[in-house]
KOLLUM-83763 format. One line per 10 residues: their letters; for each residue x, y, z of N, C-alpha, C. Coordinates in Angstrom, 3 decimals. Example, Ala and Ser with C-alpha at 12.3 -4.5 7.8 and 13.67 -1.06 7.14 Angstrom:
<rs>
as> 13.190/-5.690/7.800/12.300/-4.500/7.800/13.200/-3.300/7.800; 12.850/-2.250/7.080/13.670/-1.060/7.140/12.900/0.030/7.870
</rs>
This chain:
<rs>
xxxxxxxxxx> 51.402/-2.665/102.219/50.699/-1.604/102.956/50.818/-1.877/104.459; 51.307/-1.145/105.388/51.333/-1.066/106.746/50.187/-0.884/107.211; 49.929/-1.699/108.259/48.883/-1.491/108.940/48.186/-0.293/109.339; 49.172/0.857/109.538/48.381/2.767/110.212/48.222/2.743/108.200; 48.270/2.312/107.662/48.060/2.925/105.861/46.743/2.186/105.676; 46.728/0.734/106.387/45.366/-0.415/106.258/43.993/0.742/106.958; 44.260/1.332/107.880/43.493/2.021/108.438/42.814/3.348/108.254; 44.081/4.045/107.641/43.529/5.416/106.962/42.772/5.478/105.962; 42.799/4.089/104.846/42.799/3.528/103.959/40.860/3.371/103.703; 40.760/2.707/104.992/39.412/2.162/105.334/38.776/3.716/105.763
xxxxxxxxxx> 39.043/4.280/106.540/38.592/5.650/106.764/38.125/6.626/105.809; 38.551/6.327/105.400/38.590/7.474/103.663/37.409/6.941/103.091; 37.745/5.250/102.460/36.708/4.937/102.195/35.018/5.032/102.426; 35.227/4.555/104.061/33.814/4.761/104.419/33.058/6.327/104.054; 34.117/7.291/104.845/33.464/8.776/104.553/33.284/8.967/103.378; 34.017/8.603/102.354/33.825/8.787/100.749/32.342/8.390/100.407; 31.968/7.296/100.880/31.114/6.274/101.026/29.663/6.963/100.995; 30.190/7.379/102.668/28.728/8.068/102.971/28.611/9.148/102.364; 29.173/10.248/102.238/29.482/11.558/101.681/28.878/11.460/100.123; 28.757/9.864/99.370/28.216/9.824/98.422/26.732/9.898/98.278
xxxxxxxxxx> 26.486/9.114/99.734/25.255/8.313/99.630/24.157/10.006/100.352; 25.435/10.963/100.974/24.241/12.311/101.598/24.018/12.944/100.265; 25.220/12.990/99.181/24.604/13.478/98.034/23.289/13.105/97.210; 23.342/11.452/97.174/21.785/10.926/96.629/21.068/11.375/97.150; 21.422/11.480/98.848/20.013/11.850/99.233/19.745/13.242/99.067; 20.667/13.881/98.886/20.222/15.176/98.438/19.211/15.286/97.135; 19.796/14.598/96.513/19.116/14.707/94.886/17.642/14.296/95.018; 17.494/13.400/96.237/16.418/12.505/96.145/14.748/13.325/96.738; 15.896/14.239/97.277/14.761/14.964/98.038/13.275/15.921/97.221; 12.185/16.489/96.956/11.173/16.875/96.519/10.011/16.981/97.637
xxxxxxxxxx> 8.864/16.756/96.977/7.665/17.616/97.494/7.446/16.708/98.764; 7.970/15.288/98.787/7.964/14.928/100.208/8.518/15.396/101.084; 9.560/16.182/100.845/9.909/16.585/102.233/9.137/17.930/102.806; 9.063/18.770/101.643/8.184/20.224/101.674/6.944/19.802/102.704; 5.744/18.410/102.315/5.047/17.719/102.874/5.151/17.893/104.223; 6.567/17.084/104.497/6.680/16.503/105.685/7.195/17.555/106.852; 7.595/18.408/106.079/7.884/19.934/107.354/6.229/20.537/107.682; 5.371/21.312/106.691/3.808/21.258/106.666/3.351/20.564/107.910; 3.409/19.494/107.380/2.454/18.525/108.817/3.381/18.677/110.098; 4.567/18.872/109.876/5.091/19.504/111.823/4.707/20.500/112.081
xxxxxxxxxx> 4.473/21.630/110.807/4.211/22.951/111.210/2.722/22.683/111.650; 1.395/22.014/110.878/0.474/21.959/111.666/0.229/21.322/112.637; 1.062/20.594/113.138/0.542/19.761/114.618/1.073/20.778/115.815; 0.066/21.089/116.406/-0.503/21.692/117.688/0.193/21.160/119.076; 0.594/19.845/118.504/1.481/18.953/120.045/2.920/19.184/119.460; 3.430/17.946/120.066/4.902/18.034/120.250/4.961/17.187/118.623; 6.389/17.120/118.434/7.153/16.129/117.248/7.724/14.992/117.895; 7.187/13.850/117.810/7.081/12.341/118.650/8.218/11.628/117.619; 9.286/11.241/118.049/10.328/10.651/117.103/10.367/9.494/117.313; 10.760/8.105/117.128/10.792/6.838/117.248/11.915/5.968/116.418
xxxxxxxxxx> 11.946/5.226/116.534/12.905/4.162/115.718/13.684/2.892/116.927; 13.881/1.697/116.449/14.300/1.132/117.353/15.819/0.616/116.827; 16.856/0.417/117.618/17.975/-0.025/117.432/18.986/1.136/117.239; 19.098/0.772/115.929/20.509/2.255/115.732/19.703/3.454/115.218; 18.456/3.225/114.563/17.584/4.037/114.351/16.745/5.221/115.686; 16.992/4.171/116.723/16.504/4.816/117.860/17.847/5.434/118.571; 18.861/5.003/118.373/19.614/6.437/118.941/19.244/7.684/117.989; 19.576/7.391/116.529/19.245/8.300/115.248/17.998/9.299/116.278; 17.163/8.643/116.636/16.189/9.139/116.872/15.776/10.299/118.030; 16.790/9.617/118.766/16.738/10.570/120.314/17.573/11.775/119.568
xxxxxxxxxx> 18.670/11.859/118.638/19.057/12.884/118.413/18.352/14.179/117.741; 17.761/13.415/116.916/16.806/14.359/116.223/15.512/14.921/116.508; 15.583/13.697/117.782/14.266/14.849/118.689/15.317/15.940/120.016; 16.498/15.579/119.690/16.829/16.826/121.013/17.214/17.934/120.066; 17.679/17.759/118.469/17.803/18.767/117.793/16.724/19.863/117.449; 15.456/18.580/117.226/14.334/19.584/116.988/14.147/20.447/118.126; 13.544/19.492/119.370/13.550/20.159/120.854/14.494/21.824/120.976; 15.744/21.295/120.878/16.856/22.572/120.732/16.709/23.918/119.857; 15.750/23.649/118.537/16.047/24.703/118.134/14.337/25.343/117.196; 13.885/25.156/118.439/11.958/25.861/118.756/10.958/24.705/117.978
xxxxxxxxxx> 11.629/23.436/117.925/10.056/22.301/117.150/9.883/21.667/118.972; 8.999/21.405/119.456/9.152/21.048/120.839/8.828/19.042/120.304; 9.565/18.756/121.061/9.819/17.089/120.558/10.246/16.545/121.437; 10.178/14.967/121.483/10.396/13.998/121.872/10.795/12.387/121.605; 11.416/11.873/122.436/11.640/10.489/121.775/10.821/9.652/122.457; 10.071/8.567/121.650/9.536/7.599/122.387/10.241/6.148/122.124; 10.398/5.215/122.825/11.350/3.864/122.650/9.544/3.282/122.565; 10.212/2.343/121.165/8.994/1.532/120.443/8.469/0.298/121.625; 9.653/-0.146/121.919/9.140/-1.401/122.935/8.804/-1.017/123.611; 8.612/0.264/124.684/8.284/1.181/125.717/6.457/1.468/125.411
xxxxxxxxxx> 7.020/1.840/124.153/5.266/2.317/123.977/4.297/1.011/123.838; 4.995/0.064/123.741/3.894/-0.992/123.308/3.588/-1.491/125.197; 3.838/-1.025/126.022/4.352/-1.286/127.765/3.562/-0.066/128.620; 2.494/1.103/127.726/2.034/1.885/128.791/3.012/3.455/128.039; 3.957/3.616/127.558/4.207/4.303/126.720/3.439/5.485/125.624; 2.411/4.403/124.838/2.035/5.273/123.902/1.362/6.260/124.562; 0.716/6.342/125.895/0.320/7.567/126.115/0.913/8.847/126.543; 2.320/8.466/126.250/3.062/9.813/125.620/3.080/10.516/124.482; 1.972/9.518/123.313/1.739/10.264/122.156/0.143/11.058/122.013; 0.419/12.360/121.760/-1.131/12.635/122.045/-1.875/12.884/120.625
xxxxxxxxxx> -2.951/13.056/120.440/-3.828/13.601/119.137/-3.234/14.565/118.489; -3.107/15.664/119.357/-2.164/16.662/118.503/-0.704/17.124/117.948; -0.388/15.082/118.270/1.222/14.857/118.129/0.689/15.065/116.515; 2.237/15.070/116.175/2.668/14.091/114.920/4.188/13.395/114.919; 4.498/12.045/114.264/5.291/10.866/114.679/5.844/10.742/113.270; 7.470/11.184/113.695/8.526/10.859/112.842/9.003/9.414/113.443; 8.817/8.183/112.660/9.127/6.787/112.798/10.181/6.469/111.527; 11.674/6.083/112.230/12.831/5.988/111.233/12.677/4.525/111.778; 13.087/3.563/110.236/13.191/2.450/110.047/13.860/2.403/108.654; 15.160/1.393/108.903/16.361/1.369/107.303/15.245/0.824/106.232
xxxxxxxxxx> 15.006/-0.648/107.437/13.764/-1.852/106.167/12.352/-0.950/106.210; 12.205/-0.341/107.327/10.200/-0.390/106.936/9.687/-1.283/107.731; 10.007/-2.355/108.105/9.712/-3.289/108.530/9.993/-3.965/109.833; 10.696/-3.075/110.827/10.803/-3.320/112.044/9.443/-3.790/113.378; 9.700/-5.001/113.690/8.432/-5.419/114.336/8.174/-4.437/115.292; 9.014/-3.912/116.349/8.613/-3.378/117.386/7.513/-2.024/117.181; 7.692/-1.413/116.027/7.289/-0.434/115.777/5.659/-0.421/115.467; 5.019/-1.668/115.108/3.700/-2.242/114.978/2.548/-1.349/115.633; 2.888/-1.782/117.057/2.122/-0.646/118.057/2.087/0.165/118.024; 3.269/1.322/117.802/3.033/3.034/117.569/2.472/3.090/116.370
xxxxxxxxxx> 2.868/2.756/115.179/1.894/1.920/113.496/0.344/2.718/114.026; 0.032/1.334/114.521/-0.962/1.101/114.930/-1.968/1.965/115.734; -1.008/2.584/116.324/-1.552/3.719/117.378/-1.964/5.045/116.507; -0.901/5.425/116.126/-1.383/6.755/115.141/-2.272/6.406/114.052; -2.620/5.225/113.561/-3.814/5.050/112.497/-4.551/5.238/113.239; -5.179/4.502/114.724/-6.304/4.319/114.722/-6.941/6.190/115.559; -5.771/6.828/115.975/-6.272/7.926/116.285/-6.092/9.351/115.667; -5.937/8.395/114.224/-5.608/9.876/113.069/-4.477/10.449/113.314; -3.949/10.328/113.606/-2.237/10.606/114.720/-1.502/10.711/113.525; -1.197/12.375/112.616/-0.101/12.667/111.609/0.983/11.417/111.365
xxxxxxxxxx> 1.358/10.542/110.533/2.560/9.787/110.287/3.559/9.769/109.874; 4.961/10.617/109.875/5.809/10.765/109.063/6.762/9.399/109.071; 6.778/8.497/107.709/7.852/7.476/107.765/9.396/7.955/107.187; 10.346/7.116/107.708/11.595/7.211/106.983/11.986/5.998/106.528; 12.442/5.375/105.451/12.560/4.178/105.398/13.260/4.106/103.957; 14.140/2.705/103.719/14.860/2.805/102.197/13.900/1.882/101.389; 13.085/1.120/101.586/12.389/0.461/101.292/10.795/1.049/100.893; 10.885/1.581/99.648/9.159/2.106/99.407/7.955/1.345/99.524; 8.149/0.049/99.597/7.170/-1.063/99.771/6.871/-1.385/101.201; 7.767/-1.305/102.051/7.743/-1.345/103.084/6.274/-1.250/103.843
xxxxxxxxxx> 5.987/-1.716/104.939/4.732/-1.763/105.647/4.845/-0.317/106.444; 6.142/0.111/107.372/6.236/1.468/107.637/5.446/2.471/106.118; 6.278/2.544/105.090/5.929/3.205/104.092/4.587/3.260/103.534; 3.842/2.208/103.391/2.290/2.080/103.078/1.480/2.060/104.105; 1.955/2.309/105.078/1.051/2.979/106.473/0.832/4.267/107.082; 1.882/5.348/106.672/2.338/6.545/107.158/1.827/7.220/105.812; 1.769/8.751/106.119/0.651/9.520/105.679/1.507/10.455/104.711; 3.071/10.754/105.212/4.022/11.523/104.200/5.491/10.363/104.604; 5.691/10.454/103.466/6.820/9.012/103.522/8.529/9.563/102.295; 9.129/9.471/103.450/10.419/10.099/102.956/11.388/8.945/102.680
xxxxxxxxxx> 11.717/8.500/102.035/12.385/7.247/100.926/13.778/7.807/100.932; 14.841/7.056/101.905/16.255/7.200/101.741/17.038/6.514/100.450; 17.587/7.060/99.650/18.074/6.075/98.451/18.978/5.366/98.730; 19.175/4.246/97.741/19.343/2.694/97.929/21.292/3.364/97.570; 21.747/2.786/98.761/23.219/3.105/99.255/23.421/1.956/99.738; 24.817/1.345/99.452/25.264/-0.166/100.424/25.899/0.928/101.780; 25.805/0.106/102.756/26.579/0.183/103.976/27.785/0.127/103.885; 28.566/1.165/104.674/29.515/0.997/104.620/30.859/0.648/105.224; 30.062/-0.719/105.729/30.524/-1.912/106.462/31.443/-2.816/105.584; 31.324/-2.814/104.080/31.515/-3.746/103.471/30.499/-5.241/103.272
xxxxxxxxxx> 29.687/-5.177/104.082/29.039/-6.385/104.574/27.424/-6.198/104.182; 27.350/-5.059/103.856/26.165/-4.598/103.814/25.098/-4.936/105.332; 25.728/-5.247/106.196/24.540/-5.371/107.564/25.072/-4.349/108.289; 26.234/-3.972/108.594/25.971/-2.804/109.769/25.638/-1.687/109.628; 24.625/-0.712/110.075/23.896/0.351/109.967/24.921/1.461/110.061; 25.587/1.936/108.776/26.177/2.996/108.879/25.907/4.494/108.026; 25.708/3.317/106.407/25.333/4.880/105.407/23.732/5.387/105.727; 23.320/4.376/106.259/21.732/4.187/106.389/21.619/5.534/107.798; 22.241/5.191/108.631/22.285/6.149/109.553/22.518/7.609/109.689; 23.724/7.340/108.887/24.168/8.898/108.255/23.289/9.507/107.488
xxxxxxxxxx> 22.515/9.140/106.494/21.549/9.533/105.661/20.221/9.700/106.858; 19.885/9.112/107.399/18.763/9.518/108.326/18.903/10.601/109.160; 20.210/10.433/109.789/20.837/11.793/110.792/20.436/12.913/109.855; 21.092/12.768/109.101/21.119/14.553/107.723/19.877/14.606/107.412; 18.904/13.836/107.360/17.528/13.875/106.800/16.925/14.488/108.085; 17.122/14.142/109.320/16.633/14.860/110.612/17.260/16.344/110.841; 18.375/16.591/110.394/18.958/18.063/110.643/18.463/18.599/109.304; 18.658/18.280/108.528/17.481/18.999/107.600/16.146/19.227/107.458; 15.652/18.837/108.352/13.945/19.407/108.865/14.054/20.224/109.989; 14.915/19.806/110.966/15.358/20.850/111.740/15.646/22.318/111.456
xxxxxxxxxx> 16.396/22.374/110.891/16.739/23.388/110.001/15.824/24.231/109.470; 15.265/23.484/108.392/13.800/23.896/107.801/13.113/24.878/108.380; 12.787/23.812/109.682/11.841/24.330/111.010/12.050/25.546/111.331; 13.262/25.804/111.651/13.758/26.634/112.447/14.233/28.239/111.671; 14.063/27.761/110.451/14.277/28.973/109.436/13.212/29.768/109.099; 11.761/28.910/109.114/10.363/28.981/108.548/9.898/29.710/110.122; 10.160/29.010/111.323/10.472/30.020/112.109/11.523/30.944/112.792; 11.952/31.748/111.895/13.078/32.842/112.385/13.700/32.291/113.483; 13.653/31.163/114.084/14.551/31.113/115.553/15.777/31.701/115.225; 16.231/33.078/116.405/17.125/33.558/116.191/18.419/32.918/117.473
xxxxxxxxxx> 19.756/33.868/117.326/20.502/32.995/118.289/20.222/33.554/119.765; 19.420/34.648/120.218/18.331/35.045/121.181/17.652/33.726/121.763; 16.624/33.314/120.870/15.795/31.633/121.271/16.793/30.755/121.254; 17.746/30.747/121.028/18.817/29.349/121.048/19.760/29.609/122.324; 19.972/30.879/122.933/20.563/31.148/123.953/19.542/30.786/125.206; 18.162/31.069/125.212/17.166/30.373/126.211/17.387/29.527/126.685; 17.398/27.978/125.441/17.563/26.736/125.432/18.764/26.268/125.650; 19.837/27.255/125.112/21.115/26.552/125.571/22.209/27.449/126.810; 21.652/27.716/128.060/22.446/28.349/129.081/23.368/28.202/129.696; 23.998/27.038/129.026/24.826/26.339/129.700/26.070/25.965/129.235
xxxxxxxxxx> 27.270/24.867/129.715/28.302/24.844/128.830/28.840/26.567/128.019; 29.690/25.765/127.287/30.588/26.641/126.048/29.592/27.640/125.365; 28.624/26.636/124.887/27.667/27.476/123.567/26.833/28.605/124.377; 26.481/28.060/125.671/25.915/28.976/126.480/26.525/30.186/127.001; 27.918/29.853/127.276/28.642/31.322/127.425/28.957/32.382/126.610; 29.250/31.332/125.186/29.292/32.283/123.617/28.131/33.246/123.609; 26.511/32.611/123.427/25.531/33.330/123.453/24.965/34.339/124.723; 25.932/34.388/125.659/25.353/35.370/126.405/25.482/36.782/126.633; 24.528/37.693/126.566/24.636/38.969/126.188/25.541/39.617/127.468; 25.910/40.887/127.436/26.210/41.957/128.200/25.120/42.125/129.175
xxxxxxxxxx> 23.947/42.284/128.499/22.603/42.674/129.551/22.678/41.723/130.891; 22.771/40.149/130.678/23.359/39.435/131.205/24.153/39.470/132.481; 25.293/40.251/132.360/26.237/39.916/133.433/26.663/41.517/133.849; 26.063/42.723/133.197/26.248/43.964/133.250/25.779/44.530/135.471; 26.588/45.279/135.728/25.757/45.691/136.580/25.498/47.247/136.305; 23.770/47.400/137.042/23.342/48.572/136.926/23.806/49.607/137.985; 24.102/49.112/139.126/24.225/50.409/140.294/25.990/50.712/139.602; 25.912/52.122/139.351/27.151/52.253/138.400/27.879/53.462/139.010; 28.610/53.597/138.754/29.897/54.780/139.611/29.997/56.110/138.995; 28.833/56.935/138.958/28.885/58.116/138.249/28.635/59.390/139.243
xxxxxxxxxx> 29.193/60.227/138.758/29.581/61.977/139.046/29.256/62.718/137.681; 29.187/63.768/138.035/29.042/65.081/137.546/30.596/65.443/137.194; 30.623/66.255/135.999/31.711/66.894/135.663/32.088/68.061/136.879; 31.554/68.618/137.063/31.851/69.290/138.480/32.020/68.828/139.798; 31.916/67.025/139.524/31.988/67.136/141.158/33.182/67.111/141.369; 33.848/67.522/142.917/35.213/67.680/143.409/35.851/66.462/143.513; 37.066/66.191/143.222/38.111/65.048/142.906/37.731/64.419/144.266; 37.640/65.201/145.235/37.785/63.846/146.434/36.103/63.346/146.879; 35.279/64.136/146.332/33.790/62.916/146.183/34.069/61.800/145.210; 34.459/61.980/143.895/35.040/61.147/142.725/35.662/60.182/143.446
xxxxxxxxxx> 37.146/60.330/144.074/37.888/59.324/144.906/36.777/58.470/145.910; 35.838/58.536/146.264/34.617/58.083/147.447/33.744/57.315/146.619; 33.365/57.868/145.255/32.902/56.707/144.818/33.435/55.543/144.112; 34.377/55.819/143.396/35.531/54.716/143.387/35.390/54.090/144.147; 35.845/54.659/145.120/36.172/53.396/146.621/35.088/52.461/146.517; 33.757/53.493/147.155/32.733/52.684/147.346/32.142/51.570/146.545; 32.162/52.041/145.162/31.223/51.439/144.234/32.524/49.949/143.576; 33.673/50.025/143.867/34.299/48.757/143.835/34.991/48.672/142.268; 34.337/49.325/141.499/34.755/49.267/140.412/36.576/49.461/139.688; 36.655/50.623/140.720/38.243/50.836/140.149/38.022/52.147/138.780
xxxxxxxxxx> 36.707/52.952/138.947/36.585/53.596/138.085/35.011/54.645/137.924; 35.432/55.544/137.626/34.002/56.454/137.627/33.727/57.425/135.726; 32.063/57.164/136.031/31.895/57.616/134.956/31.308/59.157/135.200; 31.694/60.221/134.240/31.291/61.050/134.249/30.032/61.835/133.241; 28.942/62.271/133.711/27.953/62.454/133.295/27.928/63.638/132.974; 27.037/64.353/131.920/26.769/65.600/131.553/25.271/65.697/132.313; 24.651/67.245/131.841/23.640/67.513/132.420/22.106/66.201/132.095; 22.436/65.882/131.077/21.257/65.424/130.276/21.634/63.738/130.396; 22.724/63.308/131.423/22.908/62.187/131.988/23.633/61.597/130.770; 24.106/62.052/129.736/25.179/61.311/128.421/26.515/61.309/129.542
xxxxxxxxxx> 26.696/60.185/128.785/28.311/59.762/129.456/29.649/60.267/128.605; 30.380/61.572/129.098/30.958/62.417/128.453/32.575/62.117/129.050; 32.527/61.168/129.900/33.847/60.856/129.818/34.228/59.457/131.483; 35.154/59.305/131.604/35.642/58.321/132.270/37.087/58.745/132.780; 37.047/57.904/134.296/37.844/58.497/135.179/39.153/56.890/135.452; 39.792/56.813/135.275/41.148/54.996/135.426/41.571/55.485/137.105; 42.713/54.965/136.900/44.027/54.966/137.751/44.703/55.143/136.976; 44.430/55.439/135.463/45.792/56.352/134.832/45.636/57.749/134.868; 44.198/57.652/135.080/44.040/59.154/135.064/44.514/59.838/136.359; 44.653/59.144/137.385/44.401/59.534/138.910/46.236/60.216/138.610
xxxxxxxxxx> 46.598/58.998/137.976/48.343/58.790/138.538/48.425/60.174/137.591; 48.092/60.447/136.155/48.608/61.171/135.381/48.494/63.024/136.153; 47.372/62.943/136.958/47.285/64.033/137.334/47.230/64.063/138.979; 48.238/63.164/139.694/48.333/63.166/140.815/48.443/64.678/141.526; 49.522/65.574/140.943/49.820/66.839/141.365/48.559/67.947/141.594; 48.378/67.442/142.591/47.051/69.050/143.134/45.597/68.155/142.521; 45.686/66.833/142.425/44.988/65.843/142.465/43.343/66.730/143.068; 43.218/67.173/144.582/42.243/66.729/145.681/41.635/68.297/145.082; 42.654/69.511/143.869/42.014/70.599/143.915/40.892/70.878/142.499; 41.289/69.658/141.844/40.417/69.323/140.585/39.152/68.851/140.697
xxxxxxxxxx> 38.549/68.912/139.257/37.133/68.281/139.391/36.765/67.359/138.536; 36.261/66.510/138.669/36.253/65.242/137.790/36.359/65.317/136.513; 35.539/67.032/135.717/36.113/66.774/134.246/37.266/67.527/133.889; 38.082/67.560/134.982/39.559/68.452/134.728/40.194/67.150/134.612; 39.622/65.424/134.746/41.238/64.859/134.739/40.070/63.805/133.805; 39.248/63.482/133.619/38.539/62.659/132.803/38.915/62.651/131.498; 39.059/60.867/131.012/39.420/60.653/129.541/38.140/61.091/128.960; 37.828/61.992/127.711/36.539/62.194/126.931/36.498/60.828/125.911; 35.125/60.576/125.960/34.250/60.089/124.707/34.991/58.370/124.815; 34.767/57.489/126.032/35.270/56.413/126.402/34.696/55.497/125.602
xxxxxxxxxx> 35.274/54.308/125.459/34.673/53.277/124.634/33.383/52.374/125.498; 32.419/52.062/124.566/31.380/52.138/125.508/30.674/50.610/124.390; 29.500/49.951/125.189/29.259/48.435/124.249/27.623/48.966/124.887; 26.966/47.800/123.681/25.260/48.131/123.647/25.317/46.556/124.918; 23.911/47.016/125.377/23.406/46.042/126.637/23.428/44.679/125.518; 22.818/45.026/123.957/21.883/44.070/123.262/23.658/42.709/122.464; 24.954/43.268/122.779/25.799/42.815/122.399/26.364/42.039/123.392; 26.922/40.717/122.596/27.477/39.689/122.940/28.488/39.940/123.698; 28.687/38.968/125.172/29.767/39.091/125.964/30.862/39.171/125.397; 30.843/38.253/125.014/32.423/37.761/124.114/32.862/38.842/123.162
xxxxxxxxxx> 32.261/39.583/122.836/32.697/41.216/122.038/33.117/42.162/122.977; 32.529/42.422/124.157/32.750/43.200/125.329/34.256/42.475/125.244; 34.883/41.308/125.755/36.312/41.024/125.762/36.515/41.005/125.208; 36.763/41.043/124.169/37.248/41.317/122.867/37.394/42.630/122.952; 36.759/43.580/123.413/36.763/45.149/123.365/37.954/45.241/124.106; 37.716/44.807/125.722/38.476/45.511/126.713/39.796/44.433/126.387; 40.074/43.080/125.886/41.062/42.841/125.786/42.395/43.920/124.788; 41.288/44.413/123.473/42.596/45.241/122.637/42.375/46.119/123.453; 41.756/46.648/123.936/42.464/48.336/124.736/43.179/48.049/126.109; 43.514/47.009/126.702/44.064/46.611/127.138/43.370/47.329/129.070
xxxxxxxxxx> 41.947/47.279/129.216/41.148/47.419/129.934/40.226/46.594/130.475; 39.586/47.026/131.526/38.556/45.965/132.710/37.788/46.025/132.525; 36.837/47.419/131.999/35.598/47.576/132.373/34.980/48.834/130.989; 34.096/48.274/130.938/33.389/48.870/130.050/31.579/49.659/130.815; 31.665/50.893/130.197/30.486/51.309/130.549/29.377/50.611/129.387; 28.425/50.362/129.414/27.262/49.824/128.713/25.785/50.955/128.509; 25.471/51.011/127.287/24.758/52.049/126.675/23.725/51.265/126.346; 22.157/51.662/126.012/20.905/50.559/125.508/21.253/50.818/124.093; 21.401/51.547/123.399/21.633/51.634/122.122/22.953/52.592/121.360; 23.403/52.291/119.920/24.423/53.408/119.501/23.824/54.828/119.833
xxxxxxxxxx> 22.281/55.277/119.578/21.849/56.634/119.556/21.884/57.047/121.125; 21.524/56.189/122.027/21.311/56.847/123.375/22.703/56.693/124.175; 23.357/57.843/124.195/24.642/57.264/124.942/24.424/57.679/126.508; 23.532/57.747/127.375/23.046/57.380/128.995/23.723/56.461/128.991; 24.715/55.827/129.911/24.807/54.409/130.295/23.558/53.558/131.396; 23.335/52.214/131.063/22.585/51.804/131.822/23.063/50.415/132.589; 24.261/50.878/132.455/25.226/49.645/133.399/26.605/49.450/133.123; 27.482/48.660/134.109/28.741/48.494/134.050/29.324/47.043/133.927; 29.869/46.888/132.880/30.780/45.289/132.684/32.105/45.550/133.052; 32.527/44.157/134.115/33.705/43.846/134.582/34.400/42.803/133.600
xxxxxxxxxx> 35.775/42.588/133.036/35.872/41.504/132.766/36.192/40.433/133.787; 36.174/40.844/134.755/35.941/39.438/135.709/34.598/38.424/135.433; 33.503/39.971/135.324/32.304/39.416/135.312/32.361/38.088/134.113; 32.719/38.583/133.124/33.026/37.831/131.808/33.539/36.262/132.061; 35.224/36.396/132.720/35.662/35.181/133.194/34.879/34.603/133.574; 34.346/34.705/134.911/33.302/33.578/135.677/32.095/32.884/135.258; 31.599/34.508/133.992/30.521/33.033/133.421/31.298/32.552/132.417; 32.531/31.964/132.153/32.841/31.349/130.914/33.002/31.472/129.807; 33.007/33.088/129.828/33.115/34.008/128.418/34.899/34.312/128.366; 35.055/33.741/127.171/36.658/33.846/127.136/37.058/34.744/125.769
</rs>
């Protein structure tokens, strides 16, 4: 066996490994976990996460997941809290504490802290005997998986199984409350995911380039100019948007151009996007028609426009 074969070899394994050990824990799961979502839903404070070592990265993740997607949470570092710390945990917390053994010293003090102030306890731990486990109030029991280190000491299946045990309350959470991708666009404004989720309403502008079907071609030409767009919309009496004015239209009917009126050269019944729809559909629109700008409507029934999208606008925030 070649060494790149020694390696793929080991790769496989491990994921096989863990991939076994998320299934136990699937199986393993019941009324403790039902429990243990309950008591997040009733605590009034934040979701206080903890764990020390590899457990405490585990940990910061699953409090920025909860945080991320409407459980409001936090991580506290165990040695921290025992230092002036714990009074980041309040009465109306409740404290998800991940530990592989149960038995991690540092964790004593936060232990300690939520007993003596009634402070909700959620444990994680593979060990049911454990001192974590016979101290905490709903206790979620990872099943007995070797590491898949070979060695059984480095924290790997143990981790993986805790990670999935944290995105699965997350989840939970977030289902039990409807968070839609609306509340997840709040929280996430930023980066990639932030540009995906951002609406039309968003980046639309309202001061918009409209005429009357009667008005004369060379007011039409004036607001063009003015309004920057490269394009005018044409309105009926009752303010519906009954058609749209290019530079194909200009060129197609250049001849006696200045003696027309805006709905003598206007394309009818233009393609048009709701305020309440995703940027990234707007390009997607104007990319197949092979166009810039889209007029924007509040709904399919009301066709008023109530603003104008550029795909420039699109580019710059990161909508591709």
């Amino acid at each position: 066996m070649t060494q790149s074969d020694a390696f793929l070899s080991t790769a496989k394994r491990v994921i096989a490994q863990e991939a076994e050990a998320l299934g136990l824990l699937s199986d393993s799961l019941g009324t403790e976990f039902t429990t243990a979502v309950e008591t997040i839903l009733r605590a009034k404070g934040r979701t206080i996460v903890t764990g020390m070592g590899k457990s405490g990265h585990i940990a910061r993740k699953i409090a920025a997941t909860l945080a991320s997607t409407g459980t409001p949470a936090h991580f506290v570092h165990p040695a921290e809290a025992s230092h002036g710390d714990l009074g980041m945990i309040g009465e109306d917390d409740v404290c998800l504490v991940l530990s592989n053994s149960g038995e991690t010293p540092e964790l004593a003090d936060v232990i300690a802290y939520t007993r003596r102030f009634k402070i909700p306890m959620i444990g994680v731990a593979s060990n049911p005997e454990s001192s974590l486990i016979r101290a905490c109030d709903v206790a979620l029991i990872l099943p007995k998986a070797a590491e898949a280190c070979g060695h059984g000491i480095v924290p790997t299946t143990s981790t993986t199984m805790t990670l999935a045990l944290g995105d699965a309350l997350a989840v939970a959470l977030m289902e039990h409350r409807a968070f839609t991708a609306d509340n997840f666009r709040v929280l996430h404004p930023g980066g990639k995911l932030g540009s995906r989720l951002t609406k039309v309403r968003d980046l639309m502008h309202v001061d918009m380039p409209l005429v009357s079907a009667a008005t004369p071609m060379r007011e039409a030409l004036s607001v063009i100019s003015d309004k920057g767009f490269g394009v005018v919309g044409v309105i009926d009496a009752d303010g519906q948007l009954s058609g749209i004015i290019t530079d194909g239209d200009l060129r197609r009917h250049i001849d006696g151009l200045l003696d027309k009126t805006a709905g003598d050269i206007m394309t009818r019944n233009p393609m048009t996007i709701s305020s309440d729809a995703l940027a990234e559909k707007a390009v997607a629109r104007m990319d197949e028609r092979a166009i810039t700008c889209l007029f924007v409507r509040d709904s399919a029934e009301d066709g008023r426009p109530c603003g104008i999208l550029k795909i420039q606008d699109c580019l710059r925030a990161g909508v591709v």
